[in-house]
C-alpha positions as a Markdown table, in Angstrom:
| # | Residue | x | y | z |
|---|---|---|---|---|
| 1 | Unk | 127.8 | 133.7 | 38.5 |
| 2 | Unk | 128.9 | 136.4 | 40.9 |
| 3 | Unk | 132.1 | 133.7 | 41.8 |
| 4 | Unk | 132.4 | 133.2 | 38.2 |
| 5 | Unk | 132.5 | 136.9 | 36.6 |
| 6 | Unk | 135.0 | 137.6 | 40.0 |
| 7 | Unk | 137.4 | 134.6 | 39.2 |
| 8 | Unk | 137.5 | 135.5 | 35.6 |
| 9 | Unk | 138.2 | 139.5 | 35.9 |
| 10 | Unk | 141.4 | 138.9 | 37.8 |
| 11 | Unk | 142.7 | 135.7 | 36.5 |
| 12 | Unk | 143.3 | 134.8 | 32.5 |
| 13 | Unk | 141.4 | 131.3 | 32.1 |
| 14 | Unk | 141.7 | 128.7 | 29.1 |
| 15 | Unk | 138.7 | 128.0 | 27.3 |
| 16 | Unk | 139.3 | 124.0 | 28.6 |
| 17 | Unk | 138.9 | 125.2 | 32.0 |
| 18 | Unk | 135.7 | 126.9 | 31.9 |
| 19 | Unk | 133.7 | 123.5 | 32.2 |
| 20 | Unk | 135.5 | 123.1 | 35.8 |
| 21 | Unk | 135.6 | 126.7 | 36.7 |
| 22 | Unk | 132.0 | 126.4 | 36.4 |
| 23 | Unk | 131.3 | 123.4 | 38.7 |
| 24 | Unk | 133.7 | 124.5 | 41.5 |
| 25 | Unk | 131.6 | 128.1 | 41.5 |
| 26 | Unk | 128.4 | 125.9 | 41.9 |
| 27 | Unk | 130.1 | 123.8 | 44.8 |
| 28 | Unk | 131.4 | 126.6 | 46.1 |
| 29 | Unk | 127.6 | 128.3 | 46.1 |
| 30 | Unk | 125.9 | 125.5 | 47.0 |
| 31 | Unk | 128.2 | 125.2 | 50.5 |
| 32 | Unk | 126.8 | 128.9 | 51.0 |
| 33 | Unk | 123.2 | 128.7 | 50.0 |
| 34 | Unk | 121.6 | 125.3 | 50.1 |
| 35 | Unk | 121.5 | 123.1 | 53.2 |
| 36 | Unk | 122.1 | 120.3 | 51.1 |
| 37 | Unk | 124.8 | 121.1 | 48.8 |
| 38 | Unk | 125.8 | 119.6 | 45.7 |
| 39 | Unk | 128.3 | 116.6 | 46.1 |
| 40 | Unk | 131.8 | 116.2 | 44.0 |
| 41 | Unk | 130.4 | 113.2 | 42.8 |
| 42 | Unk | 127.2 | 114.1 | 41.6 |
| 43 | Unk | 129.0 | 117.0 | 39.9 |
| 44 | Unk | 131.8 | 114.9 | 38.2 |
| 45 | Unk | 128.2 | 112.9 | 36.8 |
| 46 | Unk | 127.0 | 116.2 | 35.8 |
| 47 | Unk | 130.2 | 117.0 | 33.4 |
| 48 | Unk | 129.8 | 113.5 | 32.0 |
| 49 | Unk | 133.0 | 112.3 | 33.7 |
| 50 | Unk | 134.7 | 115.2 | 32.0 |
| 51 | Unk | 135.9 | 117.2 | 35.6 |
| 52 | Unk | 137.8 | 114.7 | 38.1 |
| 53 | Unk | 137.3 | 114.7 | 41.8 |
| 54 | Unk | 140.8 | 115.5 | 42.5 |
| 55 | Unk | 140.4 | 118.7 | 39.7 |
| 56 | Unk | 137.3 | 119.9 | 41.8 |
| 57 | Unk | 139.0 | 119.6 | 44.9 |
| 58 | Unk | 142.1 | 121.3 | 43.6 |
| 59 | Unk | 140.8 | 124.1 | 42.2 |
| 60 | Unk | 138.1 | 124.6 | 45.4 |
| 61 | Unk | 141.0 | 125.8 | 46.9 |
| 62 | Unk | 142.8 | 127.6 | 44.1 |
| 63 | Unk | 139.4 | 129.9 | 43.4 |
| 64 | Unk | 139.2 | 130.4 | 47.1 |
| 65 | Unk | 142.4 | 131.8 | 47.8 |
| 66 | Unk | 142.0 | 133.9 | 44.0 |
| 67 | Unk | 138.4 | 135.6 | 46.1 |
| 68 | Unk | 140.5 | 136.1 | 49.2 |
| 69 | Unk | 137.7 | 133.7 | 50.8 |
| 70 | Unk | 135.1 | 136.5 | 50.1 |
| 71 | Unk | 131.9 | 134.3 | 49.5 |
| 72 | Unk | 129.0 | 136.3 | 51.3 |
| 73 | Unk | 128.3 | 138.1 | 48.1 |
| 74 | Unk | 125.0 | 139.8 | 47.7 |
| 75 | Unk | 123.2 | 139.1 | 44.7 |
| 76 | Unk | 120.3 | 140.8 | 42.7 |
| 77 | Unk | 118.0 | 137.7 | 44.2 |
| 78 | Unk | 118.7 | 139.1 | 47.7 |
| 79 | Unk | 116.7 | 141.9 | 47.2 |
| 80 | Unk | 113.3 | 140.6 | 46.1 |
| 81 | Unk | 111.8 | 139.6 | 48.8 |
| 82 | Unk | 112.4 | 143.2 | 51.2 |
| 83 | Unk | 111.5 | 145.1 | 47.9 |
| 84 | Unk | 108.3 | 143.4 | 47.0 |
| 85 | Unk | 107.1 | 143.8 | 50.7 |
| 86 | Unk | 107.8 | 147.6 | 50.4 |
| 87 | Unk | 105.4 | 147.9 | 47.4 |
| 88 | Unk | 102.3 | 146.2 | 49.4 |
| 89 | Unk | 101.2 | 144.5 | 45.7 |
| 90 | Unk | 98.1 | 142.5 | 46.0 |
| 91 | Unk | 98.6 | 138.8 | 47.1 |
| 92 | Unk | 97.6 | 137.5 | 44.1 |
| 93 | Unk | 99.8 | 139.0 | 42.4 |
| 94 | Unk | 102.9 | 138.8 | 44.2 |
| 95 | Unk | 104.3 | 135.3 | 43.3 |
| 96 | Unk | 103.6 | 136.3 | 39.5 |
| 97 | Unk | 105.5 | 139.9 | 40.0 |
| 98 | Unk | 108.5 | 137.9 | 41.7 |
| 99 | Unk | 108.8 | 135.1 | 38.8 |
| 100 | Unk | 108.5 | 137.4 | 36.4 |
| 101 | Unk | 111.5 | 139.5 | 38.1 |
| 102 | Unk | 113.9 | 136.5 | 38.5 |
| 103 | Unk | 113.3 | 135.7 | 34.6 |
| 104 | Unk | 114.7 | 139.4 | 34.5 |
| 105 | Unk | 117.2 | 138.6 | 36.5 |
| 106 | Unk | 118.5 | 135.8 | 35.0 |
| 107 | Unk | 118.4 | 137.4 | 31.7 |
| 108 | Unk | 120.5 | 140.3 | 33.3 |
| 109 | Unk | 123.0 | 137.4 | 34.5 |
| 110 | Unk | 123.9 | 136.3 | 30.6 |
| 111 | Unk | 124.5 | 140.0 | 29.5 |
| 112 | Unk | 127.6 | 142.0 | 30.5 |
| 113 | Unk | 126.2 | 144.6 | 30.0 |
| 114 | Unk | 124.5 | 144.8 | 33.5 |
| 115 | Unk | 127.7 | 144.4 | 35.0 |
| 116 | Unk | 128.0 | 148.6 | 35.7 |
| 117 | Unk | 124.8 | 148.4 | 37.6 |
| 118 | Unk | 125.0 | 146.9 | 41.3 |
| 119 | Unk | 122.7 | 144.2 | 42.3 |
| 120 | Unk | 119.9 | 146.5 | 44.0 |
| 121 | Unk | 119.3 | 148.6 | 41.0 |
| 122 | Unk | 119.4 | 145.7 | 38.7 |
| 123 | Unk | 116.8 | 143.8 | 41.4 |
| 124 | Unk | 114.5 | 147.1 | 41.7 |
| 125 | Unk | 114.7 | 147.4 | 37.7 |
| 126 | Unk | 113.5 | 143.8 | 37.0 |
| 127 | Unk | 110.5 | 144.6 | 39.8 |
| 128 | Unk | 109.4 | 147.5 | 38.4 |
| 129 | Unk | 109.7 | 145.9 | 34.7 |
| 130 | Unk | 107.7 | 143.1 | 35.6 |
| 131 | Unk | 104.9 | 145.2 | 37.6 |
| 132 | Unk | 104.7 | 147.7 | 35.0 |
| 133 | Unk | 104.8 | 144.5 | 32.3 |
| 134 | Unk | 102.0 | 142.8 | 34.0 |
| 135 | Unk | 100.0 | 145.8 | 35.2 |
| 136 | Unk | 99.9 | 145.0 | 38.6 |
| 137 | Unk | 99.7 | 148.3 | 40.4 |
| 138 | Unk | 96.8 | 151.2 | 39.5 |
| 139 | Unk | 100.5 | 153.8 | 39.5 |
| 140 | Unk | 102.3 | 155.4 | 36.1 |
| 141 | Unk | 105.2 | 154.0 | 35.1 |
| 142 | Unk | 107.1 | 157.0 | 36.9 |
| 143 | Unk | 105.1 | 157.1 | 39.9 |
| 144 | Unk | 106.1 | 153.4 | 40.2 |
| 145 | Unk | 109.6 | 154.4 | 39.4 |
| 146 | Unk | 110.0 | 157.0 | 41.9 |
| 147 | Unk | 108.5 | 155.1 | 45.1 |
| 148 | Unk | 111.1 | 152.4 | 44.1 |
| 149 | Unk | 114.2 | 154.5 | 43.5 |
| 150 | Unk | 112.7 | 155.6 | 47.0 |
| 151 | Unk | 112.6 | 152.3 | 48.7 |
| 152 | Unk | 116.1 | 151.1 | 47.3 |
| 153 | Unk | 117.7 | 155.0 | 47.6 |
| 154 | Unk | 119.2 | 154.9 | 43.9 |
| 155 | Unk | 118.5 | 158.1 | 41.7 |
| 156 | Unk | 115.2 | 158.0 | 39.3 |
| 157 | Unk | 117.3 | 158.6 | 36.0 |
| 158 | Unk | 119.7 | 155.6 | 36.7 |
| 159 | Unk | 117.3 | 153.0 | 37.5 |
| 160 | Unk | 114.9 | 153.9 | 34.7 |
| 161 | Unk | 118.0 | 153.7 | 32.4 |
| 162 | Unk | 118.7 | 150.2 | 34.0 |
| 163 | Unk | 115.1 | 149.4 | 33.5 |
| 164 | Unk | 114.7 | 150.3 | 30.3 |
| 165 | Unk | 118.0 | 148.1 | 29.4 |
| 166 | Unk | 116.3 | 145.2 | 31.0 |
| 167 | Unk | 113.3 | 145.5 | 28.8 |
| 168 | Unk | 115.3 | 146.1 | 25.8 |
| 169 | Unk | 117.4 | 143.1 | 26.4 |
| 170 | Unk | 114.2 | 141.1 | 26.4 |
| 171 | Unk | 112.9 | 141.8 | 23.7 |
| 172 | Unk | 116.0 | 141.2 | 21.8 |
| 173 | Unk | 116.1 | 137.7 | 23.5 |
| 174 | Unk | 112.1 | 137.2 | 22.2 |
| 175 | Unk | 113.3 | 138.4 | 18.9 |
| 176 | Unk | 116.2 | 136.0 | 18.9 |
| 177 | Unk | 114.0 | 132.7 | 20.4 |
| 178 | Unk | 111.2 | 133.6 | 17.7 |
| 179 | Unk | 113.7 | 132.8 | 14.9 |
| 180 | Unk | 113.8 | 129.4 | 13.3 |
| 181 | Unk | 117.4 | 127.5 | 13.6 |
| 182 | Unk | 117.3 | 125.9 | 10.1 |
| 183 | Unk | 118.3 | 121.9 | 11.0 |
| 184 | Unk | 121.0 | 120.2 | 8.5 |
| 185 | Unk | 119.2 | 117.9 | 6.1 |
| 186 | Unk | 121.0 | 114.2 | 7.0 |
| 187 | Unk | 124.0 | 113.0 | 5.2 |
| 188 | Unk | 123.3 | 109.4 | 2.9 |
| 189 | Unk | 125.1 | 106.9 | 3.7 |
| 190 | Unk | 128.2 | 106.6 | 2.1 |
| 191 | Unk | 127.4 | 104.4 | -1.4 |
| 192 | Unk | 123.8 | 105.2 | -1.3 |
| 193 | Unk | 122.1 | 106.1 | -4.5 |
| 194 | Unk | 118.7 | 106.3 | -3.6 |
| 195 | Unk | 117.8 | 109.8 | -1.9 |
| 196 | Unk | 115.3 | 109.7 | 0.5 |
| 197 | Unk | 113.1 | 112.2 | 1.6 |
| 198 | Unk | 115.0 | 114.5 | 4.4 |
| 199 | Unk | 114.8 | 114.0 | 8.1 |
| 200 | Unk | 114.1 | 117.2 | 10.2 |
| 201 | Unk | 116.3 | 117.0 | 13.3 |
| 202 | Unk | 114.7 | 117.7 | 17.2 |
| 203 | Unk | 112.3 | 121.1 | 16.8 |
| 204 | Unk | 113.6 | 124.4 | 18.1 |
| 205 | Unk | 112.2 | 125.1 | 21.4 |
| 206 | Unk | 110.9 | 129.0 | 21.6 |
| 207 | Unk | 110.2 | 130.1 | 25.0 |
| 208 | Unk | 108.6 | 133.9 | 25.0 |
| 209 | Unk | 107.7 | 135.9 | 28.2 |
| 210 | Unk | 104.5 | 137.3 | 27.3 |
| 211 | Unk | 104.2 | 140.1 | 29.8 |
């Protein structure tokens, strides 16, 4: 995403290149992060054949030279880990605390919004949303605040704002997932004068967070 959101702010992109934008920012990420990256093959299979080898290839380069080679970005998910260790949680419930922070944090990925804050505040606002959201510490909500705007060295006011944004953006994402899609009932066939009864299509999946 970080690749992605750069590329995009300093170069005008057609809507039928997003598909391949999108798979060269993976292969580009996956180089970086993963000791076994993603292949141009298997991502040509990914796209359903729609992105050619030569395309991916091409435009490796063209989004490299457009991020002046600047990959080593640091990204919200950096910060977990050193922050959770700061706030000494109790084992139990540390793998919970840091789930429930990078389903924040992907959240915060899909919204623009987040885009003002930088990666620490919006890492330190989806710990102290999940913590608080789970009760997993015996401190207020602005004790728990302050020690983290501590650890991280952001002001109190600006990463309460950011946390309160985060929570808000959830619960506008449970209030849009708890809403029935109504399904198209199924055309007859064509010379058909008998009408059957109506055939639901696959059932809306709703995922909720319950924190």
């Amino acid at each position: 995403m970080n690749y992605l959101d750069r590329y995009l702010s300093c170069v005008p992109t057609r809507k039928a290149q997003l598909q391949l934008l999108g798979s060269v920012c993976l292969l580009l990420a996956s180089k970086l992060r993963e000791t076994t990256p993603l292949t141009i093959e298997k991502l040509c299979l990914y796209t359903d054949q729609a992105v050619a080898a030569w395309q991916l290839r091409e435009w490796e380069v063209l989004v490299l030279g457009k991020l002046k080679w600047d990959l080593a970005a640091v990204i919200a998910h950096d910060f977990l880990a050193l922050i959770l260790h700061r706030l000494s949680l109790p084992t139990d419930r540390q793998a919970l605390v840091k789930k429930h922070a990078q389903t924040f944090l992907a959240l915060c990925a899909t919204d623009y919004t987040f885009a003002m804050y930088p990666p620490s505040m919006i890492a330190t606002g989806s710990i102290g949303a999940a913590v608080q959201g789970l009760g997993a510490c015996s401190m207020s909500g602005d004790e728990l605040t302050e020690l983290l705007a501590g650890i991280t060295g952001t002001e109190v006011d600006c990463l309460r704002a950011c946390q309160e944004q985060i929570e808000a953006a959830l619960r506008e994402s449970l209030r849009e997932a708890a809403q029935p899609t109504p399904s198209p009932a199924p055309k007859a066939p064509r010379g058909s004068s008998s009408q059957g009864p109506s055939q639901t299509s696959t059932p809306t999946d709703v995922t909720a967070i319950h924190l």
